[in-house]
C-alpha positions in Angstrom: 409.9 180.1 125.3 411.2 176.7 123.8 408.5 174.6 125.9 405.8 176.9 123.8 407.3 176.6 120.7 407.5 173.3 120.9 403.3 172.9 121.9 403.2 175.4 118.5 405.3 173.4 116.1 403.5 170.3 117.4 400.1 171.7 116.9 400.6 172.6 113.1 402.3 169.5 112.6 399.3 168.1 113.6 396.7 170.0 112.3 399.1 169.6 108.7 399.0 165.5 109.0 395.1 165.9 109.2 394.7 168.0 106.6 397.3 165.9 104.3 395.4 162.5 105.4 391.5 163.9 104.4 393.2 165.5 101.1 394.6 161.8 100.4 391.5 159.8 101.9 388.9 162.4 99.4 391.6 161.7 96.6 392.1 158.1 96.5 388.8 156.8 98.4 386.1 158.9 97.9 387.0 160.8 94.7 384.8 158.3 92.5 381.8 158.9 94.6 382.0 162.8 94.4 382.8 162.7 91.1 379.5 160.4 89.5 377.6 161.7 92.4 374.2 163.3 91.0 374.7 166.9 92.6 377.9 167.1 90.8 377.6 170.2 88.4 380.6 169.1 86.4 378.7 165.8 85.4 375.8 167.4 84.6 377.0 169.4 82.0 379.4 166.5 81.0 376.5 164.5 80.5 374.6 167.7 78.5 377.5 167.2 75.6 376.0 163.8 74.4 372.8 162.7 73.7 372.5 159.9 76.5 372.5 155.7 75.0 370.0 153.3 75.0 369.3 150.6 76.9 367.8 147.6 75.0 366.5 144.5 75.9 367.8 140.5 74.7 366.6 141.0 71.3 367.8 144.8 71.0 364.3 146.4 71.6 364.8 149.8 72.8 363.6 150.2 76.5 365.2 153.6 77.4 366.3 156.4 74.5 366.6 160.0 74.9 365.3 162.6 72.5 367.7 164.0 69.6 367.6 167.6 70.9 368.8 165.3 74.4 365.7 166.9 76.2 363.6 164.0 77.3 364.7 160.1 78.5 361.3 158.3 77.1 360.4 154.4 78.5 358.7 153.2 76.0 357.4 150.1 78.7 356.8 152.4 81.6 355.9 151.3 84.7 355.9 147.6 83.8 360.5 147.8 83.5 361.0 150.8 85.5 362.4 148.7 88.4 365.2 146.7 86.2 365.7 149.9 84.6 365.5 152.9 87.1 365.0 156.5 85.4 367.4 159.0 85.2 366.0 162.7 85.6 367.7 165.9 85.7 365.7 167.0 89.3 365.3 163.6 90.5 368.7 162.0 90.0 368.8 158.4 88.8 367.9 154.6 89.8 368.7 151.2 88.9 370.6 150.5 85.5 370.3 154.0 84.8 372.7 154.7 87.6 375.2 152.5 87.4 376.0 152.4 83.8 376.0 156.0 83.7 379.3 156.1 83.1 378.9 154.4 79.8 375.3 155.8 78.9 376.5 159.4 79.1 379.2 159.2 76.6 380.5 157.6 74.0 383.4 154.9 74.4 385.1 152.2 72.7 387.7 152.0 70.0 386.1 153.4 66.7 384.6 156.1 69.1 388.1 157.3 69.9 389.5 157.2 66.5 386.6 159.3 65.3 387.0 161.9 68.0 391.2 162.0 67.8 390.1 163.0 63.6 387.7 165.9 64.8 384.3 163.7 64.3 382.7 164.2 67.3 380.1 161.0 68.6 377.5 162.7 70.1 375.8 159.8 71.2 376.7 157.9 74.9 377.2 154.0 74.5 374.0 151.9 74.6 373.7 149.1 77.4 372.4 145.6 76.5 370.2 143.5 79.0 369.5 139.8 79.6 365.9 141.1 80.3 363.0 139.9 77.4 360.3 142.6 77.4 358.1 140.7 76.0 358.0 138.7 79.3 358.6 141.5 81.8 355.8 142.3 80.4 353.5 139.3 80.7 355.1 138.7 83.9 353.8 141.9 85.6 350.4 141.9 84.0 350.1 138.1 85.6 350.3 139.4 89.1 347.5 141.7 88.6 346.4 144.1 91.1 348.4 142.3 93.7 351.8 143.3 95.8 355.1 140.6 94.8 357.2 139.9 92.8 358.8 137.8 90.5 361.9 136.7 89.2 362.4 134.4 86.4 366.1 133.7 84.9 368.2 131.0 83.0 369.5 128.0 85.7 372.7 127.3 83.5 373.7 130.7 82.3 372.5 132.9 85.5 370.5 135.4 83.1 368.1 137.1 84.8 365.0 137.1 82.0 362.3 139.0 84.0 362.8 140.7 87.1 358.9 142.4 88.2 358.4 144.5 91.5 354.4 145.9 92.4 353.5 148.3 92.7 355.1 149.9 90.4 355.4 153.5 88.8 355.5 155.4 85.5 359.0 156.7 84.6 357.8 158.8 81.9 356.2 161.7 83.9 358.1 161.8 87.5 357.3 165.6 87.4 353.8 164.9 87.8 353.4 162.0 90.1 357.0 162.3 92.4 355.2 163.9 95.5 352.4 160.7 95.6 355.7 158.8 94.7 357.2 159.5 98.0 354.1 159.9 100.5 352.6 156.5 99.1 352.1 153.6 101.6 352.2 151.0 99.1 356.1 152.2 98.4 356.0 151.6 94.4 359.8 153.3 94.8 360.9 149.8 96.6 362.0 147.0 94.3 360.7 143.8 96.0 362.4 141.4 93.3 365.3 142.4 95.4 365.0 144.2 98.3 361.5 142.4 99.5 362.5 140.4 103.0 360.0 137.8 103.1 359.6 134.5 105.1 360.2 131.9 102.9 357.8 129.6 104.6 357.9 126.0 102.9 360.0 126.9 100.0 362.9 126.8 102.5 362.2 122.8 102.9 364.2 122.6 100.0 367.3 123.6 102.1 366.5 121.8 105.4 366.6 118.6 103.0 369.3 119.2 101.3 371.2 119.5 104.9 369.4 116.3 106.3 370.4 114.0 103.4 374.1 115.7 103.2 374.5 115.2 106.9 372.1 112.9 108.4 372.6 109.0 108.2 370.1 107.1 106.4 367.5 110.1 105.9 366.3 108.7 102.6 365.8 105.3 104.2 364.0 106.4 107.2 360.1 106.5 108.2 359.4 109.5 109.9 356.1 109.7 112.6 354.2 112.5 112.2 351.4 112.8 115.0 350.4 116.2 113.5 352.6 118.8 116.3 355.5 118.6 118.1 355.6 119.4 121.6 357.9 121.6 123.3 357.8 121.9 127.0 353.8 120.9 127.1 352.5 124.8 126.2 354.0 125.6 122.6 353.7 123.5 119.8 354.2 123.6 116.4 351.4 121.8 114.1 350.8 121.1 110.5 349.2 123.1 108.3 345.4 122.5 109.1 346.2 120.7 111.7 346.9 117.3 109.9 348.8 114.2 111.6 350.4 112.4 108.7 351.4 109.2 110.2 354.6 107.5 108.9 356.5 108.3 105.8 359.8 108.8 104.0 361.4 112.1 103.3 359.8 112.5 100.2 356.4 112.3 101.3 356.9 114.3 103.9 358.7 117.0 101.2 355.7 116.7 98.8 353.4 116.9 101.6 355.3 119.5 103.5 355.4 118.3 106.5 355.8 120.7 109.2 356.1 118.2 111.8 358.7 116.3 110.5 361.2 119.6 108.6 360.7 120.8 112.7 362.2 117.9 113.8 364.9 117.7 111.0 366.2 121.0 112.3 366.4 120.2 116.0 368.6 117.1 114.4 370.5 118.8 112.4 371.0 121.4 115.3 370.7 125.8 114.0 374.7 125.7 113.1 374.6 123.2 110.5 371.1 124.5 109.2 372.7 127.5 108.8 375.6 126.5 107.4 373.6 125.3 104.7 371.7 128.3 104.4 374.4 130.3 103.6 376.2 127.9 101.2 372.4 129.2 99.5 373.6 132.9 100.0 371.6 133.8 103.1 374.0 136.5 105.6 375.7 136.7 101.9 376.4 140.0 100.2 375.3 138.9 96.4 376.4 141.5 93.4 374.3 142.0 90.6 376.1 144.2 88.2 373.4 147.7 87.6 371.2 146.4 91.0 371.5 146.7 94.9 370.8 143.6 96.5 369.6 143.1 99.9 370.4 140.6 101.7 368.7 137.4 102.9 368.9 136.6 106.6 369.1 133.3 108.9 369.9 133.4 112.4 372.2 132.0 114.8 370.0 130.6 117.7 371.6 129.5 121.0 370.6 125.3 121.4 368.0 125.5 124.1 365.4 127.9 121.8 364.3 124.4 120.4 361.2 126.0 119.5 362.9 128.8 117.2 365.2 126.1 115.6 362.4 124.3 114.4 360.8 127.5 113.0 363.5 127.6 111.1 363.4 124.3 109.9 359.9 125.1 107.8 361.3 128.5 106.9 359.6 130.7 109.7 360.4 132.7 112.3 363.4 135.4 111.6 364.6 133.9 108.7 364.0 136.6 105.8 364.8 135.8 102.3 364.5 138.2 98.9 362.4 136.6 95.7 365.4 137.0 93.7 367.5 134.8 96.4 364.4 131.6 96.2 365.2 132.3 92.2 368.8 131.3 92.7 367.4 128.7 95.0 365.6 127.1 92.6 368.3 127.5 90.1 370.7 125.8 91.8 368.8 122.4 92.5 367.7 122.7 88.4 371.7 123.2 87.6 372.9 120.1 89.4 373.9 121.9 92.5 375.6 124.5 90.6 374.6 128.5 91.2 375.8 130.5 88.7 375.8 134.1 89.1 372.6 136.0 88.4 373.2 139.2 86.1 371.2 141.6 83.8 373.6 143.3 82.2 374.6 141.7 79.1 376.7 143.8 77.0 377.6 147.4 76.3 377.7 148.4 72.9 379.1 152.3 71.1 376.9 153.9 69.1 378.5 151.7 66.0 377.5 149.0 67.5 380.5 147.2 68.4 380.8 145.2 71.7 382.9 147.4 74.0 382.2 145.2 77.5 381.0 141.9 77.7 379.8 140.1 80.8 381.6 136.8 81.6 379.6 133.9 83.3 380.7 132.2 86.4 379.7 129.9 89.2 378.7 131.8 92.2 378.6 128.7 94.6 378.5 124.7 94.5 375.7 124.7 98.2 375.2 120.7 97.3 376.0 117.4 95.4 375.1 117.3 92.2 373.0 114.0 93.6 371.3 115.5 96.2 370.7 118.3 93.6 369.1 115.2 91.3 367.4 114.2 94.5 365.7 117.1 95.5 364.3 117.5 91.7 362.5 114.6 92.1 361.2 115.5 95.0 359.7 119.1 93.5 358.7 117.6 90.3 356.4 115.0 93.1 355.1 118.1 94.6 353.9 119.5 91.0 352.2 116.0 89.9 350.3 115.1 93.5 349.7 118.3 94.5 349.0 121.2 91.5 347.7 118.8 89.3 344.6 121.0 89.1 347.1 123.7 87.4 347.2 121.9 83.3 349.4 124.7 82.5 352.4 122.9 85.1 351.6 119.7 82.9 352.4 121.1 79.9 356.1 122.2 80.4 356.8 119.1 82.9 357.5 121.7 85.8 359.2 120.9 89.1 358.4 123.5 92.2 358.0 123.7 95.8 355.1 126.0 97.2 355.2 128.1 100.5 352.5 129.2 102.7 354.6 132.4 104.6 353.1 133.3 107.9 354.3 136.9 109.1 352.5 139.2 111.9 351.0 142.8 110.8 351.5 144.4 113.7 349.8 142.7 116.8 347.7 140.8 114.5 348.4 137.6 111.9 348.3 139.2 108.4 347.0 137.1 105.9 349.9 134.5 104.4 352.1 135.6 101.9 351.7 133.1 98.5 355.4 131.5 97.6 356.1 129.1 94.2 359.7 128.1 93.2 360.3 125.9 90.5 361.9 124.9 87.3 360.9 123.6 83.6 361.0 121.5 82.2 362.4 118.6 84.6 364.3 116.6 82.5 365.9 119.5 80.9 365.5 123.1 82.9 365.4 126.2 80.6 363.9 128.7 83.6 363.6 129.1 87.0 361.1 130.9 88.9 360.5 132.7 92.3 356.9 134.4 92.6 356.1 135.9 96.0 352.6 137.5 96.0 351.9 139.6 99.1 349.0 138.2 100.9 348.5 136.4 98.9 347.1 133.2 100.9 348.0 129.3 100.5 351.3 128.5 98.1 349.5 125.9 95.8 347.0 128.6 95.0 347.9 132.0 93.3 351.7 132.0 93.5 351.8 128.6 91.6 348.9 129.4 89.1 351.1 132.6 88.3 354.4 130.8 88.3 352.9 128.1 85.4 351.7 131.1 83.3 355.1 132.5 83.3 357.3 129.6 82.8 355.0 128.6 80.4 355.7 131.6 78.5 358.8 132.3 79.3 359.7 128.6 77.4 358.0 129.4 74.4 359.9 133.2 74.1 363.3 132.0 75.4 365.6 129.8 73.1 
C-alpha cells in the first residue's frame, strides 16, 4: 500500500512540476508572441478602438494612413514601397514595418497622449512611424529596374540610413482581396523581398573582400606582379579561367582588381587559405545574424572548406561557388569601404512620433563593425573609383557624380543547365566625399558593367541630387 502511494504522490508531483514549468515558460517566454500574434482576437479589437497611425517617409510624406471611419489602410505608392512597408489586413495579417511597429501604430502613446486620456480626452489615433526611406527615390529606383527581377538598395555610408530599399516583382497593397490567390500561386514570388532575403552569388563584387584580406595579411601584395596565364590549373582536368577566356600577363593588384582578374583573386584565396578568407568575410557580416529594426534579414553565407578542395577555395576567392550574399549585405559592403572601414548599422526606422507630433522614440546610430583599416579602406576606393574610369566610362552618368564601384558577373546553375548571369554593381558617390552607397542585383541580368551599372549611375545620380 505505501509502495503505491508513493508511485501516486510521485506521479502528480510530476505531472504538477510540468504543468507549473509550461504555465511559467507561456508566461515569461512566449506571452509576447501570443499576445501581438495576428489570430489574437483581443488585439484585434484592441486595435478596432483607434484609428491605426501613419507611416511617413524622410520628408513626412504619408506612405500608409487608414481611413477616419478606420475601415480601409490605403498606400498611396502601392506596389513600388510595399516591401519596406508590408500591409496590414484584417484577413491577411500583416508584413514588414507594418508588423513590427504594430505596437505603436495601433494606439496612441507618449507623454501628452497620456495626459489627455488620464483627463477623459480620448486620442483615437495610433502613433505614426517615421522612415529613413525618400519616396521620391523608391520610386525612381523601382521604375529603373524595369520589367526585370532584383533589387536594389541604396543608403547613407556615414549614418547607416537606408534611403531606398526596392524588391521585383512586386505587388499592389491596396487591393489584397482581389489579387491574394495569384499572390500565393505566382512563380515569380512578388511576396519575397529580395533587397533582403535574395541569396545571390556575389560573383566579382566579392573581390572587394578577397583584397582587403590579401593586403591586411599578405606581405608585399601591393608591391607584387602577379602572372596571369588566363586559368589556373588544378590537377590537369579542372580549371578556372578568366572571363572570356583572357590571359592578362603580369600586373599589380590593382590592375588585376580593375580588370578582375579571375586568375589572380583564385590564387589570392589558395594564399590566403578558406579560414582567413572567411574570417574576413564575416568581419563583412557573412554567417552574421544582422538586425534591421521593422525587417527580417537573411543571412549571407561563406563556407568553411577543408584545404585540399583547392578548386572550391578559389571559387571563393572571385565570389562563386556556395558563397550566397543578400543585396542589402553588398550595400553595407560598399558602405563600409566609402566610410573608412567603418559599417554603421543600416536602419529604416527613423522616429516614432504621437498624433501631436512629438518624438516619442528615436533611433540612435552606431557602428555595427570596423572589418578593415581605415587605409586599406582608402585603398580599396582607389581601386573602385579605377574600375569606374577604365572600365564604365561609356556610362557619362558615373562621370558626373565621380562614382567609385566594383561590377559582378554572378554565375549560378538553373537546374541542370547555366542560367544566364545575374548583373551585380556596388559603389559609392561621390569618391572624394561619399553621400550614398549602392547595391543593384538584377536577376539575369547578364555581364556587371552592363545593366546593373547603367541602373546603379541613374540612381546614385538621383539619389545625390534628392538627398542633402
Amino acid at each position: 500500500m505505501n509502495k503505491n502511494l508513493k508511485i501516486i504522490s510521485f506521479m502528480f508531483s510530476f505531472l504538477f512540476l510540468v504543468i507549473i514549468s509550461s504555465l511559467i515558460y507561456f508566461l515569461v517566454f512566449r506571452s509576447t508572441y501570443y499576445s501581438n500574434h495576428s489570430l489574437n482576437k483581443r488585439i484585434s479589437q484592441e486595435r478596432s478602438k483607434f484609428i491605426r497611425g501613419k507611416i511617413l517617409d524622410r520628408d513626412g510624406n504619408v506612405v500608409a494612413y487608414t481611413t477616419e471611419d478606420g475601415q480601409k489602410r490605403i498606400y498611396p505608392y502601392g506596389e513600388a514601397l510595399v516591401h519596406p512597408i508590408g500591409y496590414a489586413d484584417i484577413k491577411y495579417g500583416m508584413s514588414g514595418i507594418e508588423n513590427d511597429m504594430d505596437e505603436y501604430l495601433r494606439e496612441p502613446r507618449g507623454f501628452i497622449s497620456s495626459i489627455k486620456s488620464f483627463f477623459g480626452y480620448e486620442d483615437v489615433h495610433g502613433s505614426d512611424v517615421k522612415l529613413t526611406i525618400d519616396s521620391e527615390l523608391q520610386s525612381y529606383a523601382y521604375e529603373s529596374l524595369g520589367n526585370n527581377k532584383g533589387a536594389i538598395v541604396v543608403m547613407n555610408p556615414k549614418t547607416g540610413e537606408i534611403y531606398a530599399l526596392v524588391s521585383k516583382p512586386s505587388f499592389d497593397p491596396n487591393n489584397l482581396n482581389e489579387i491574394w490567390d495569384s499572390l500565393i500561386m505566382e512563380g515569380t514570388a512578388p511576396l519575397y523581398n529580395r533587397a533582403i532575403n535574395g541569396k545571390y552569388p556575389p560573383g566579382s563584387t566579392f573581390k572587394v573582400i578577397t583584397s582587403a584580406s590579401s593586403i591586411e595579411n599578405i606581405d608585399g601584395a601591393l608591391n607584387r606582379k602577379f602572372k596571369d596565364d588566363g586559368f589556373i590549373d588544378f590537377n590537369g582536368v579542372d580549371k578556372l579561367y578568366n572571363q572570356n577566356r583572357i590571359a592578362f600577363g603580369e600586373m599589380s593588384l590593382k590592375d588585376a582588381f580593375i580588370r578582375s582578374s579571375n586568375v589572380v583573386f583564385g590564387n589570392l584565396a589558395l594564399e590566403l587559405g578558406n579560414s582567413e578568407l572567411k574570417k574576413y568575410a564575416e568581419r563583412f557580416y557573412f554567417n552574421r545574424d544582422l538586425d534591421l529594426k521593422g525587417l527580417n534579414v537573411s543571412n549571407s553565407y561563406f563556407p568553411e572548406l577543408n584545404d585540399h578542395e583547392t578548386g572550391l577555395i578559389a571559387q571563393t576567392g572571385i565570389g562563386q561557388g556556395s558563397i550566397l550574399v543578400t543585396p542589402i549585405n553588398l550595400a553595407l559592403i560598399s558602405s563600409a569601404i566609402a566610410n573608412n572601414g567603418i559599417m554603421m548599422r543600416p536602419y529604416i526606422v527613423d522616429e516614432v512620433l504621437n498624433s501631436y507630433g512629438d518624438i516619442i522614440n528615436k533611433c540612435s546610430k552606431f557602428i555595427l563593425s570596423k572589418p578593415i583599416k581605415c587605409k586599406t579602406a582608402s585603398i580599396i576606393s582607389s581601386y573602385m573609383r579605377g574600375v569606374v574610369e577604365n572600365n564604365l566610362s561609356h556610362i557619362s552618368e558615373f562621370s558626373s557624380i565621380k562614382a567609385a564601384g566594383k561590377t559582378g558577373t554572378a554565375d549560378y546553375k538553373n537546374g541542370d543547365e547555366d542560367g544566364v548571369p545575374h548583373s551585380l554593381f556596388i559603389g559609392f558617390a561621390p569618391y572624394d566625399n561619399p553621400k550614398v552607397s549602392i547595391s543593384v542585383v538584377v536577376e539575369g541580368g547578364g555581364e556587371g558593367r552592363g545593366i546593373a551599372s547603367e541602373i546603379s549611375s541613374n540612381v546614385m545620380k538621383k539619389a545625390i541630387e534628392l538627398i542633402e
